[in-house]
C-alpha positions as a printed Julia matrix, in Angstrom:
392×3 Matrix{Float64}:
  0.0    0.0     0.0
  1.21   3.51   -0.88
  2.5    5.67    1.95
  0.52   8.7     3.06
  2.34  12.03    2.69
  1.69  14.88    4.48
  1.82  16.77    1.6
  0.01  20.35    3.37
  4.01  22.22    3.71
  4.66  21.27    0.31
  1.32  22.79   -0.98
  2.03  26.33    1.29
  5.47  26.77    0.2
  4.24  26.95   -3.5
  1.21  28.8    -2.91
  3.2   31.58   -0.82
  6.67  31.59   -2.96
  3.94  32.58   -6.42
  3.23  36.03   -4.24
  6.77  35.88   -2.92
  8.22  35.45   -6.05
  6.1   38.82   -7.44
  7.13  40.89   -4.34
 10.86  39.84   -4.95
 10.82  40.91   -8.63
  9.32  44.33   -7.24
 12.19  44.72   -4.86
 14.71  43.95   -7.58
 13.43  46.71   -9.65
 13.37  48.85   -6.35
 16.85  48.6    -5.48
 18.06  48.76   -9.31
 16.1   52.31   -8.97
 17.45  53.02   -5.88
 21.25  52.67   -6.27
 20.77  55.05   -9.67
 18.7   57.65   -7.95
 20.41  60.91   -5.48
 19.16  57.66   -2.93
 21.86  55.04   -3.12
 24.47  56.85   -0.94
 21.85  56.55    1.87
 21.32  52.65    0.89
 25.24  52.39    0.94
 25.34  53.19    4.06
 22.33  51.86    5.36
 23.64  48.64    4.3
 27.25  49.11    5.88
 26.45  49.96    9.09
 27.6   47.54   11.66
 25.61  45.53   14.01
 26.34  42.97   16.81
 28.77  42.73   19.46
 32.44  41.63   19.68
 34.85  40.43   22.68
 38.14  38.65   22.33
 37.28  35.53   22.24
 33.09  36.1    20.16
 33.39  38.45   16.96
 29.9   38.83   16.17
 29.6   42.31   14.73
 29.36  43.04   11.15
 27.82  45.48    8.26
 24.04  44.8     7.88
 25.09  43.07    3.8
 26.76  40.62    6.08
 24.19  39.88    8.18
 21.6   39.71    5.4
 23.99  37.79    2.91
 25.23  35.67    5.55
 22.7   35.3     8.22
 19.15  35.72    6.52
 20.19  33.68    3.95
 21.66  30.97    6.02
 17.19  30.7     7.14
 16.47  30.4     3.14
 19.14  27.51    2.96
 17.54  25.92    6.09
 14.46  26.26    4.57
 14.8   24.46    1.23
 17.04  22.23    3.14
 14.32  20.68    4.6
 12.11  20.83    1.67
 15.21  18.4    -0.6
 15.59  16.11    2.49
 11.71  15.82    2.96
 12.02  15.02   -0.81
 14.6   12.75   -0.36
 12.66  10.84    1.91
  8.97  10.8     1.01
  8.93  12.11   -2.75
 10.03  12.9    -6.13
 13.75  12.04   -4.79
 13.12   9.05   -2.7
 14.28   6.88   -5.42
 18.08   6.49   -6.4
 17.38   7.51  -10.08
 15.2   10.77   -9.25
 17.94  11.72   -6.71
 20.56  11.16   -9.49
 19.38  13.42  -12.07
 19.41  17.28  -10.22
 23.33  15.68   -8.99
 24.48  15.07  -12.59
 22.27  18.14  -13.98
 23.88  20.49  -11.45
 27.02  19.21  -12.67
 26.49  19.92  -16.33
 25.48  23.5   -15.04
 28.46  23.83  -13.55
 31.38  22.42  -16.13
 30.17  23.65  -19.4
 29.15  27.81  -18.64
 32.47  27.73  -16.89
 34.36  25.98  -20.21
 32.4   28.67  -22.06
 33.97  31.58  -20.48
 37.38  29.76  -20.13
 37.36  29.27  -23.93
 36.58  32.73  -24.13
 38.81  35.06  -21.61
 41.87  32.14  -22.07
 45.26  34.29  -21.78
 43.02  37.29  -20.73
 43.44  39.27  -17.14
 40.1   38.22  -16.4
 40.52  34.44  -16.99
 40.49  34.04  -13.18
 37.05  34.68  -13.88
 35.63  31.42  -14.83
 33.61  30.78  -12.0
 31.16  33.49  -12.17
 28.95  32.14  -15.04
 28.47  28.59  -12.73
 26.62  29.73  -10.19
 22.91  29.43   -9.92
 20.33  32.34   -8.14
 18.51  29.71   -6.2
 16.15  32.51   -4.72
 15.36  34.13   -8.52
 15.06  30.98  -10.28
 12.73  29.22   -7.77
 10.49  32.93   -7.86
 10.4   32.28  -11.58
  9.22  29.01  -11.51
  6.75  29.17   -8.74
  5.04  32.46  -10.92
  4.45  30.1   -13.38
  1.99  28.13  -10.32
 -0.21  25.15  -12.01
  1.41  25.77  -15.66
  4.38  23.06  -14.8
  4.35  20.0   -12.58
  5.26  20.17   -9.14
  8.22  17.51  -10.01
  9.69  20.58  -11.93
  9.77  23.03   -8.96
 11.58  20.01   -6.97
 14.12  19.05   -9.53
 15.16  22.76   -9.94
 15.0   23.32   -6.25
 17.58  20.2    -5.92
 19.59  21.17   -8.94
 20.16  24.33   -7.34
 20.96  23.35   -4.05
 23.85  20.89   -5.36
 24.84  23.62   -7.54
 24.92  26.48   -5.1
 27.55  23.4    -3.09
 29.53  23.13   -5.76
 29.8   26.88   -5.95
 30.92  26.95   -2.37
 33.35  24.02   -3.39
 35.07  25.84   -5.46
 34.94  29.35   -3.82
 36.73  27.08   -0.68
 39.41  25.77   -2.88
 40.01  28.12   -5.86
 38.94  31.97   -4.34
 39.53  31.35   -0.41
 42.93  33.19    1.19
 42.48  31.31    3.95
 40.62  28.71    5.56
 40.42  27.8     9.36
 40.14  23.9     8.83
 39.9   23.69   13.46
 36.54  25.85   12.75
 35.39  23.23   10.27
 36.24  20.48   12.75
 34.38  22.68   15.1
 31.37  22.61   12.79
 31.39  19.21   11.59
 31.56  17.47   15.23
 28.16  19.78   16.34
 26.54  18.42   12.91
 27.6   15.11   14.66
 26.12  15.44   17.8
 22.69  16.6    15.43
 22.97  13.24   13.58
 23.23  10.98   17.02
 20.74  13.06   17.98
 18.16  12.09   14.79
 18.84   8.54   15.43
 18.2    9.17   19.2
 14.71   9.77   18.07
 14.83  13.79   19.8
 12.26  15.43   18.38
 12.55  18.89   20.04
 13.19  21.38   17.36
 15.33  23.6    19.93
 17.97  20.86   20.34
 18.5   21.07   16.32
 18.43  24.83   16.29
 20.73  26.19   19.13
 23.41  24.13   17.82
 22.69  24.73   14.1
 23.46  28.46   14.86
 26.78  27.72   16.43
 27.25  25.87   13.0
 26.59  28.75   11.71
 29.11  30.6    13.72
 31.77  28.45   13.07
 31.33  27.57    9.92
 31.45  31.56    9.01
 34.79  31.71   10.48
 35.96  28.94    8.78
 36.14  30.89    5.67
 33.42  28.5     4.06
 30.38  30.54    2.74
 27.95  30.48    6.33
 24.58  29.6     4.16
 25.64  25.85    3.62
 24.91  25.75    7.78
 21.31  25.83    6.9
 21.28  22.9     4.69
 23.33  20.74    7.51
 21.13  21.42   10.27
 18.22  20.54    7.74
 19.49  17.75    7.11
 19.61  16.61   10.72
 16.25  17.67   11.6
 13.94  14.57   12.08
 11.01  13.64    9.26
  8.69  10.67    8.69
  7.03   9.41    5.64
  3.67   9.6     7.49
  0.62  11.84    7.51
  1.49  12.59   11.08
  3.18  16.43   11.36
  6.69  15.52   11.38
  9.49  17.87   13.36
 10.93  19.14    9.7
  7.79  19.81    8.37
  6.72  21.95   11.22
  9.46  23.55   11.04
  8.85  24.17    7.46
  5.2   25.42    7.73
  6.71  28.21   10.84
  9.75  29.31    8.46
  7.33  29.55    4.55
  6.08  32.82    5.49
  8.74  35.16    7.08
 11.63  33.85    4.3
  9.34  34.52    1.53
  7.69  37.86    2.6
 10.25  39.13    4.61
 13.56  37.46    4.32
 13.63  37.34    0.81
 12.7   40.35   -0.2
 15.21  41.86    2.14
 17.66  40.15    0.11
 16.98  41.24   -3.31
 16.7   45.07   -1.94
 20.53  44.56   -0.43
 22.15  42.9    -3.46
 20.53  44.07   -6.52
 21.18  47.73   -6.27
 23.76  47.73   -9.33
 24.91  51.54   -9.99
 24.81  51.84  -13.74
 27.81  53.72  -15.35
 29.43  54.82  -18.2
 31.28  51.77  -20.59
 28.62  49.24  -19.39
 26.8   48.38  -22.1
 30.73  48.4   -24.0
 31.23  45.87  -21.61
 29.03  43.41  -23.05
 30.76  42.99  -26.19
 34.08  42.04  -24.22
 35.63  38.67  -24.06
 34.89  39.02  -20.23
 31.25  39.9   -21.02
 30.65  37.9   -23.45
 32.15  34.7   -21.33
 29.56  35.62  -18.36
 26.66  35.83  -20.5
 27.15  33.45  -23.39
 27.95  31.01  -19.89
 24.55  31.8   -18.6
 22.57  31.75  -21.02
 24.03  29.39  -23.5
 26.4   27.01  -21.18
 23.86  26.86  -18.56
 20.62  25.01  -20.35
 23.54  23.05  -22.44
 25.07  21.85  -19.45
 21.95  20.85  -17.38
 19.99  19.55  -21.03
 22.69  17.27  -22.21
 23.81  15.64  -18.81
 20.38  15.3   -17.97
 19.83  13.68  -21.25
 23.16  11.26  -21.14
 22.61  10.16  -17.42
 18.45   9.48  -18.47
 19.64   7.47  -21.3
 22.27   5.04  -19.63
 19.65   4.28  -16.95
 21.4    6.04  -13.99
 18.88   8.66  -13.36
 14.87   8.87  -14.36
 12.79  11.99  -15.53
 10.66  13.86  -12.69
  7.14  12.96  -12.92
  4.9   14.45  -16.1
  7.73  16.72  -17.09
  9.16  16.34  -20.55
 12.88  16.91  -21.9
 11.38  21.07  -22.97
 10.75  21.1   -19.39
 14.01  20.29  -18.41
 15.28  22.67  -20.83
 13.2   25.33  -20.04
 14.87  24.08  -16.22
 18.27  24.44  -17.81
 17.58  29.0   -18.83
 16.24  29.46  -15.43
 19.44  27.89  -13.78
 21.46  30.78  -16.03
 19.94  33.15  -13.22
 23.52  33.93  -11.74
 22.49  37.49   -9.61
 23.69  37.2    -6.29
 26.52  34.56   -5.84
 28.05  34.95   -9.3
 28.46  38.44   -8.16
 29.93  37.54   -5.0
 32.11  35.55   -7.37
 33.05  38.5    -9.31
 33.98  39.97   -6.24
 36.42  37.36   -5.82
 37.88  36.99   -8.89
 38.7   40.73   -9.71
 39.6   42.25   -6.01
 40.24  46.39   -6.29
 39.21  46.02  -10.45
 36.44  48.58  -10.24
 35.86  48.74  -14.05
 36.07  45.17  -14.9
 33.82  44.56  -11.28
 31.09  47.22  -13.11
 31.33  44.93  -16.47
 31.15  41.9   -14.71
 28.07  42.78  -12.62
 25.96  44.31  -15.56
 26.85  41.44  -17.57
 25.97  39.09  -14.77
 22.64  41.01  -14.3
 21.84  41.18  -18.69
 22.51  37.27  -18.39
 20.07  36.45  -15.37
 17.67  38.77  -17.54
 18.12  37.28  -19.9
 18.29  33.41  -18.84
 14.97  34.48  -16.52
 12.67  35.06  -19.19
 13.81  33.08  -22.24
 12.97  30.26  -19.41
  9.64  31.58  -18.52
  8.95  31.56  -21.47
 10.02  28.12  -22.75
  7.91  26.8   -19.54
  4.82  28.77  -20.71
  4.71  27.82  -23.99
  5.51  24.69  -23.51
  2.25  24.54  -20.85
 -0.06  25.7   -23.47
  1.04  23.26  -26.13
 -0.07  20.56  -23.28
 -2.95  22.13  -22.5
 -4.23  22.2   -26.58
């Protein structure tokens, strides 16, 4: 007999994300206004003025980017970390072969955009650049999809959600080994014994959501320190957080149904104000007809849906992985533009790449932002239209 899901979380996080996806789109176009309006001085330093406390032995005070970069989004992370492991456990990636497919797809995302703009900046000074067109907008691309509500399966809004996740931890991969100074591996160790201690305690059967929480912030803490991007704390204390494949309100999805509203109406939105407010300056639009602009957006737009498509295809094909339920290979495609939605962390890995540049950071962030564009609504599209040819 099939096992009864509790499938009420799943249902509120799409229903809220279609609203929260509008709302974040607004608050994109309100900070683009903002930082090129007499306004974005104020919104500068709004957003660098430092909060928390410090002693000698707890440095806890930062700018308010930080905090909302690093903190916020470390709740969004927790958030859809317990919407894949829910997955993982009761739905569309219970099964070896669904689990397989976002893995290898997130892979494809991530080798052939970068290949793109290696072939294309190769001998340049902004060949250290290659990881900027990899990196996936989890936030923007799972707004898009959710807008599009009823028009594509709920399979597709779980595939994408997974893709992005193992993307967004290969992104941190490589930011750890190829764009970290310095990492503090006794932090890690630090970090990875409390994420211990959560695991004994899952198999303890502890189902009190405090005893996952309180340490999953001092995860947090340390893993921040470490020199590791802080948000991948959020997916490890998901992951420890308890679930059952019953109809009985497990700890993770309770969790879930308190955290759906405040990251989607509040946190969210929050985020797009802080790191979309791109000042727009002489020599950009030059910029996107550079090898360095054209390697960020031919990566995005092109490598991206090539990358996802054809691995998705190949690993479908041998037998290792299986297509999400009622979606067809224009779905995945259509999957594939929305992952070119760079924004945020291929910014942050522009940041990286091109310390002190100020004129190749300004390309590189306007051709970041005409590539997530870009990738956003050729994707909408391709989802839309290919809704309407199933519904005729």
């Amino acid at each position: 007999m099939a096992k009864i899901i509790n499938l009420k979380p799943f249902k509120e996080f799409v229903q809220s994300e279609s609203l929260g996806g509008v709302i974040l789109i607004i608050c994109v176009i309100i900070s683009l206004v903002i930082a090129n309006s007499p306004l974005s001085g104020a919104l500068e330093n709004l957003l660098g003025t430092e909060l928390g406390f410090h002693t000698e032995s707890v440095h806890l005070r930062y700018p308010a980017l930080l905090w909302i970069n690093d903190g916020l989004m470390a709740v969004f992370f927790l958030l859809v970390g317990l919407e894949i492991k829910r997955e993982l456990v009761e739905g569309e990636l219970s099964s070896f072969k669904k689990a397989a497919l976002p893995i290898f797809a997130a892979l494809g995302g991530v080798l052939a955009p970068a290949a793109i703009y290696f072939v294309t900046n190769q001998g340049t000074p902004t060949a250290s650049g290659w990881g900027i067109p990899m990196a996936t907008d989890i936030a923007f691309a799972i707004a898009i999809i959710t807008m599009l509500g009823n028009k594509v399966p709920p399979s597709l809004k779980i595939f994408l959600a997974a893709l992005a996740i193992v993307d967004d931890l290969m992104a941190i991969l490589v930011i750890a080994i190829f764009y970290s100074s310095e990492l503090h591996y006794n932090y890690l160790l630090y970090a990875g014994a409390i994420f211990g201690v959560l695991l004994v305690l899952n198999r303890a059967g502890v189902r009190n959501l405090a005893a996952y929480l309180i340490p999953g912030a001092f995860i947090w803490y340390f893993v921040h320190h470490s020199g590791v991007h802080a948000t991948i704390a959020g997916v490890l204390t998901a992951f420890a957080i308890p679930t059952t494949p019953g109809a009985e309100e497990s700890p993770l999805e309770k969790l879930e149904h308190i955290l759906v509203k405040p990251v989607n109406f509040l946190i969210m939105p929050v985020f797009a104000l802080a790191n979309t407010n791109i000042t727009f300056e002489s020599g950009m639009l030059e910029g996107l007809t550079t090898k360095l602009g054209l390697g960020i957006i031919l990566g995005l737009v092109i490598g991206k849906p090539l990358g996802i498509s054809l691995l998705s295809w190949l690993t479908v094909k041998l037998g290792i992985s299986s297509m999400p339920s009622r979606a067809g290979w224009a779905h995945i495609i259509g999957v594939g533009m929305l992952g070119g939605i760079g924004f945020t962390m291929s910014v942050f890995i522009a940041l990286l790449s091109f310390p002190g540049e100020h004129l190749i950071l300004s390309e590189a962030k306007f051709s970041i932002l005409t590539g997530s564009i870009l990738s956003g609504m050729l994707g909408y599209v391709m989802l839309s239209s290919v809704s309407k040819k199933s519904a005729r």
